[in-house]
Residue, then its C-alpha position, 0 to 999 in steps of 0.5 A: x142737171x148732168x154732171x156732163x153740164x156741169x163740167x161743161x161750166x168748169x171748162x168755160x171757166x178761167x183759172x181765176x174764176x174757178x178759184x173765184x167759186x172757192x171763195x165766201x164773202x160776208x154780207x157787208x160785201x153787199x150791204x150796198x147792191x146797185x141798180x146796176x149790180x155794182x158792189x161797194x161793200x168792204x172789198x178793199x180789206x181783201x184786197x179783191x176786186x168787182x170781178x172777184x166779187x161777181x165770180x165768188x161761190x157764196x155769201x155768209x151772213x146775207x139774209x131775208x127774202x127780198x135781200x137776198x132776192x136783190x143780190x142773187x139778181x145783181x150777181x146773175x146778171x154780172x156773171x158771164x156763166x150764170x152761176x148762182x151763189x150760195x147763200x149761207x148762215x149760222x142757223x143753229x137752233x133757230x132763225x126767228x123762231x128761236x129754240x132752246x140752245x143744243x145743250x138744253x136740246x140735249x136735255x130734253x132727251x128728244x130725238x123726234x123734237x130736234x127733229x122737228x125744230x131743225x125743220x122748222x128752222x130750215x123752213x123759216x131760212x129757206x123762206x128767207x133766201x138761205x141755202x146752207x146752215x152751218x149746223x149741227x155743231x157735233x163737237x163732243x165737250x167736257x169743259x164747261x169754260x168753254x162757251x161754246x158748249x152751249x152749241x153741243x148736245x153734250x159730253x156723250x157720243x151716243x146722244x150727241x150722235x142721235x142728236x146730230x143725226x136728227x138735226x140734219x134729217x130736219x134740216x135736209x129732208x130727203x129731197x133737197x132738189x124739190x123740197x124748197x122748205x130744207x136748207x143744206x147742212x153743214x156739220x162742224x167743227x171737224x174735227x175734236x174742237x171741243x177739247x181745247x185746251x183750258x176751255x179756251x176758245x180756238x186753243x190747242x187740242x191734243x189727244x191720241x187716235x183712239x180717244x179721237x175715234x172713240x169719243x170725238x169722231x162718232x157725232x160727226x161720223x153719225x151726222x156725215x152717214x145720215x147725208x149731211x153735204x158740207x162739213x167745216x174744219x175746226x180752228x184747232x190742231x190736230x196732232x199738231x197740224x191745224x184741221x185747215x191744213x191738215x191732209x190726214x184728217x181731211x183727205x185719209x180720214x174723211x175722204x178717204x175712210x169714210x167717203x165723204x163726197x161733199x163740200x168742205x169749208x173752213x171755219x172763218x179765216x181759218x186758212x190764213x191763221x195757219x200763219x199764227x199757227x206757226x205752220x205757214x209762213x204766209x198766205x201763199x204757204x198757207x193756201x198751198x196747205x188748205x187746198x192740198x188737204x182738201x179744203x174746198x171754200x175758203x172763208x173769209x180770206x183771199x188766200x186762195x183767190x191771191x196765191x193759188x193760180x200761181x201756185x199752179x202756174x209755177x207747178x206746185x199744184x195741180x190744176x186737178x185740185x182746184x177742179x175736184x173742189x169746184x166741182x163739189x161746190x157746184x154739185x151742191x149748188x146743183x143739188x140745191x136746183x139753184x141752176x134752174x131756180x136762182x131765188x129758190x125759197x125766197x119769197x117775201x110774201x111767204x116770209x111774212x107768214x111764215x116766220x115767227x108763225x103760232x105753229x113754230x113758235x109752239x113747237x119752241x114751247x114745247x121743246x123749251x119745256x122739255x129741256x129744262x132740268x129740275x135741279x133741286x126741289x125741297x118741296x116748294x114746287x110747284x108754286x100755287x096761284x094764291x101764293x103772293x111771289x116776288x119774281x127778283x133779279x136780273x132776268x125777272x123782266x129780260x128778254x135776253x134768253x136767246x142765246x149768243x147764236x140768235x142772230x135774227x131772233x127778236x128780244x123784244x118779242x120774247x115774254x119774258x118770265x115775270x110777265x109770263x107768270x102774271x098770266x098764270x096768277x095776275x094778282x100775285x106777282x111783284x117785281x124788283x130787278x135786284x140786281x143787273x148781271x154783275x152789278x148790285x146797288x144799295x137802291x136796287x138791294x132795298x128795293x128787292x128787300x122791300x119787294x122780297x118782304x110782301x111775298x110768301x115765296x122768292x123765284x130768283x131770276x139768275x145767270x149769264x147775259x147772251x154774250x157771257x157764253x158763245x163763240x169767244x166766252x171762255x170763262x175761268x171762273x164758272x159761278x155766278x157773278x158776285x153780283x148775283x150771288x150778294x143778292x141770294x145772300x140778302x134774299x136768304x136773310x129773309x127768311x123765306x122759301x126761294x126757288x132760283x131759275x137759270x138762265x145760262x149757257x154753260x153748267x155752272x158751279x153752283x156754289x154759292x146758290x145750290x145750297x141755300x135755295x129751295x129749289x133750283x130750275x136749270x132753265x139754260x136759254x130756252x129760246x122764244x117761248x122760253x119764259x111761257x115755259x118756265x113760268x108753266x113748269x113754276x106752276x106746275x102746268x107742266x111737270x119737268x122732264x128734262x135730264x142733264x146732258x152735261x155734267x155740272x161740276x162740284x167745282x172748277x178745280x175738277x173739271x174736265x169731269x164726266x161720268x164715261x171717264x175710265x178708272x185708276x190703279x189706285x180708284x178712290x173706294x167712297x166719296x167719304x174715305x180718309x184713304x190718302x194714297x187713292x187718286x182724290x182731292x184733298x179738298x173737293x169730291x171727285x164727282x160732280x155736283x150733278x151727273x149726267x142724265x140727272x133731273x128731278x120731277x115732280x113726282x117720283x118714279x121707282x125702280x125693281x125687278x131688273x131682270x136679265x134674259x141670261x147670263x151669257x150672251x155670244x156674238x149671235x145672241x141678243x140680251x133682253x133688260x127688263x125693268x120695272x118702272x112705277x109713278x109713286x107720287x100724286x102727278x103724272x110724268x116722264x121718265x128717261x129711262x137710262x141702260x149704261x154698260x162696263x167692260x169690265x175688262x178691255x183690251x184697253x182701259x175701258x170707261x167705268x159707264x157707257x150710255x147704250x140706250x134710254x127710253x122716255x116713258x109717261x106714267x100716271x099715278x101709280x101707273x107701272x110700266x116694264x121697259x125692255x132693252x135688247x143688247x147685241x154684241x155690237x153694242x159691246x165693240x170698242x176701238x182697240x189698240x190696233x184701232x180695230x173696233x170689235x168687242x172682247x170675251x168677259x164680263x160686263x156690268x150693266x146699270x139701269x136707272x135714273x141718270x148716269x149715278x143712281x142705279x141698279x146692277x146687274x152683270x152677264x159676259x159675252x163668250x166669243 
């Protein structure tokens, strides 16, 4: 369709229908759809009427085919322009088919199998009538407290921007007119929402420009360059002003700086919260705001369906506005051939053979796999299949290993571990809840004793219910419940060795656990086939691959911790000195627990003969990296491979590591393998002062190993 024929349905449209197209309702609107199309769902708490409703642009939340099918008729035939809604979700890692939650996608350290589970996702939604998902979250984060870092990739911009980039190649593909399998993506939260302040959820964010361009702004960036059609504004200030109403961020920066051509929403209710906010003093100041700063959809209020007809009756606004954020909507719907295919994608015969299908849900398998970070390992795993095990604590037999964005995920048909391991040895699995989330009982103590007394080793079953992180779950207190953590006590009196898997959606202080299992498996909330996987990785069907994507802090007292942080005046020279007057706590390390890109294996890999192709590079030159990777232990595995840099002197403080590139390699035993790296000056720009990015002559230091602390050294400059 022509740009000509969709002016010709703007100008057929009134004001109020125009404003209408800008407005997104959520599925208990059309809980109810007539024969007749008559809407009876929850207008009243909006204050809108049946006619707004036939006019509105899109729908949160509607899905599965034959309902969708439903409503998307009944609005046809009551809107006089026969202009389709759009349909939209939050499919974030998943719809039925659930995968393993973003920060445990980032652990996997897999580009291609995103990829791929971002497909699969788009498929199964677009089967069942969604049209746009609001996904991927390209929110930068360091603070555990913050539950929604289970929806980010991690603390690092490089990675999170790969990850990013891949989930809308898989979500969009590279036709999203004729290829019906692909959902639209909508990148969030714009902007720096993962930097609220104390890691509670919707609270202030202050930060100056060049942090913003430097870490916060490159995974949204990455995400809009690779096509991404929607982006949703964050709840958060910016500067001051929150993002919904913020002209800079939306209209210089992103529309003006960058390009960006597609649709904008906001985050739900975002636009009248600028009223709390403190920088409207009502609805109507409030849509003046949103709209002025480019705000094309308005979700979840009526504060552009009530106020801004008059605000552009009374001269306020320029009718233009409203047009330009029309337009956008309907070239996306025109994008999407919604014109010509109302129903696209939805198909209830398709549906059932589609969702939850074997082929999708072992891709789940294979990503769940790959995501789970080996923590610890005294020499206890992998378990062997004569061994009697007793499978204890509250996620033993649980299928509540989804994660708070499952929506349309099934708990019921998810295997959960205990079962999963009687697959793989049938007799020698025993059984004892030993505690809910956070309540122990003295039957439930004896019973796990009892149960702990008949097995030769202990697999502990811990973590966080689904609703313990997620949108809303901010935590002050990043532990275990107490609960949980009696129950490692009384298993450790025992007396035998113990292993304990998480199952979590945030890194955790691990005191209290760490320290007196065996062996620890960071298994997060890894979807479907989630307890197929870890069960397989217990027993060694699969060897752990996954690398720490977040650091997990030594304690609570620390955070924010990650490793790209920059130096001081006064660094402190070891962990062990007794030096005062160096930046330290007195009473914890300064690093972590766990560092970035950390995970263990079940076999060990070495690393020498790192070698630099010279000393010196210019702005023309590229750097060769060699290294020499070898598999010392008795079984095969993958390890990622990871190149850091330091400038070691910036025009501004510059971060003490910088992740510029990683490869994952498999070995067999004994098997060695050199890996290259090449680096360019370009890898060596940063934002200065003057908010230029361009790289300075001088010294670099340059780091290769396992993870983001243990590696080798080597140093070369750069000479402009």
């Amino acid at each position: 369709m022509s740009r000509q024929r969709l002016e010709h349905y703007l100008e057929q449209m009134t004001l109020d229908e125009k404003i209408a197209q800008l407005l997104q309702l959520a599925a208990p609107f059309y809980d109810e759809v007539g024969d007749e199309g008559q809407i009876t769902g929850p207008m009243e708490s909006l204050g809108i009427t049946v006619e707004t409703v036939h006019n509105v642009g899109s729908v949160l939340g509607v899905s599965g085919a034959e309902k969708v099918i439903s409503v998307q008729q009944s609005h046809m035939k009551n809107n006089k322009h026969g202009i389709p809604l759009l349909f939209m979700a939050d499919i974030v890692h998943g719809y039925k088919t659930i995968f393993p939650i973003p920060l445990a996608m980032g652990c996997s350290w897999d580009i291609k199998l995103a990829e791929r589970s971002a497909e699969i996702a788009a498929r199964e939604a677009a089967v069942s009538g969604i049209h746009v998902t609001f996904a991927p979250m390209a929110d930068l984060v360091r603070d555990p407290r913050w539950g929604r870092v289970m929806e980010s990739t991690g603390e690092d911009p490089y990675l999170n921007s790969l990850f990013a980039r891949a989930m809308v190649r898989g979500f969009q593909g590279s036709d999203l007119k004729n290829d019906k399998e692909r959902v639209a993506s909508c990148v969030k939260h714009f902007a720096a929402y993962g930097l609220a302040e104390g890691g509670r959820d919707y609270n202030t964010v202050d930060l100056s420009e060049r942090q913003l361009r430097e870490y916060y702004l490159p995974a949204y960036k990455a995400a809009l360059d690779e096509g991404a059609e929607l982006i949703m504004t964050s709840f958060n200030t910016i500067d001051g002003i929150p993002a919904s109403g913020n002209r800079r961020l939306m209209r210089d920066l992103l529309r003006g700086e960058w390009g960006f051509e597609g649709v904008t929403i906001s985050d739900w209710a975002a636009i009248k919260e600028m009223i709390p906010h403190g920088v409207a003093e009502d609805e109507r100041e409030a849509a003046l705001k949103a709209i002025i700063a480019g705000v094309d959809i308005d979700m979840m209020t009526s504060s552009y369906v009530h106020y801004l007809a008059q605000l552009v009756a009374d001269g306020i606004v320029d009718e233009a506005l409203i047009d330009e954020a029309v337009m956008r909507v309907l070239q996306l719907k025109e994008k999407l051939g919604l014109f010509e295919e109302p129903l696209r994608g939805a198909d209830v015969v398709a549906e059932r053979e589609i969702i939850y299908c074997e082929e999708h849900r072992k891709v789940a398998k294979e990503l769940a796999l790959k995501s789970c970070v080996l923590l610890k390992n005294n020499d206890v795993l992998p378990l062997n299949k004569n061994q009697k095990v007793a499978v204890i604590g509250p996620f033993a037999l649980s299928g509540d290993i989804l994660g708070n964005w499952s929506w349309n995920g099934s708990t019921e048909l998810t295997k959960n571990l205990a079962e999963s391991m009687k697959v793989i040895s049938p007799s020698n699995i025993i059984i004892a809840e030993g505690c809910s989330i956070d309540k122990i009982t003295e039957p439930q103590i004896h019973e796990a004793i009892k149960v702990a007394l008949k097995a030769d080793i202990l697999v502990l079953a811990l973590g966080e219910s689904s609703e313990m992180s997620g949108e809303a779950s901010s935590r002050s207190n990043i532990k275990l419940p107490e609960a949980q953590l009696q129950l490692v006590q009384f298993m450790k009196q025992l007396d035998k060795p113990m292993v304990v898997v998480l199952f979590n959606g945030r890194p955790l202080d691990l005191h209290g656990v760490y320290e007196e299992a065996n062996a620890v498996l960071e298994a997060w909330f890894p979807g479907s086939e989630g307890g197929v996987a870890v069960a397989e990785l217990l027993y060694g069907a699969a060897n752990p691959s996954g690398r720490l994507s977040m650091s997990f802090p030594y304690a609570v007292g620390q955070i924010p911790v990650y490793y790209n942080h920059f130096n001081t005046g006064r660094p402190k020279p070891s962990e062990d000195t007794t030096e005062k007057y160096v930046t330290h706590y007195l009473d914890i390390p300064n690093a972590p627990l766990l560092p970035f890109g950390y995970g263990l294996s079940y076999t060990s890999f070495t690393y020498k003969d790192l070698v630099l192709s010279s000393n010196e590079i210019n702005e023309t030159d590229s750097l060769q990296i060699k290294v020499k990777i070898t598999n010392e232990g008795k079984l095969s595995g993958v390890e990622t491979v990871q190149l850091y840099i330091r400038d070691v002197s910036g025009e501004v403080v510059r971060p003490m590591k910088e992740l510029k590139a990683f490869r994952k390699v498999e070995l067999a035993p004994g098997q060695s393998r050199e890996i290259t790296f090449e680096i360019t000056e370009e890898h060596l720009r940063y934002y200065h002062s003057d908010f230029s990015f361009t790289s300075d002559s001088g010294r670099f230091e340059l780091f290769v190993g396992p993870n983001s602390r243990d590696t080798m050294n080597a140093a070369f400059r750069l000479k402009k």
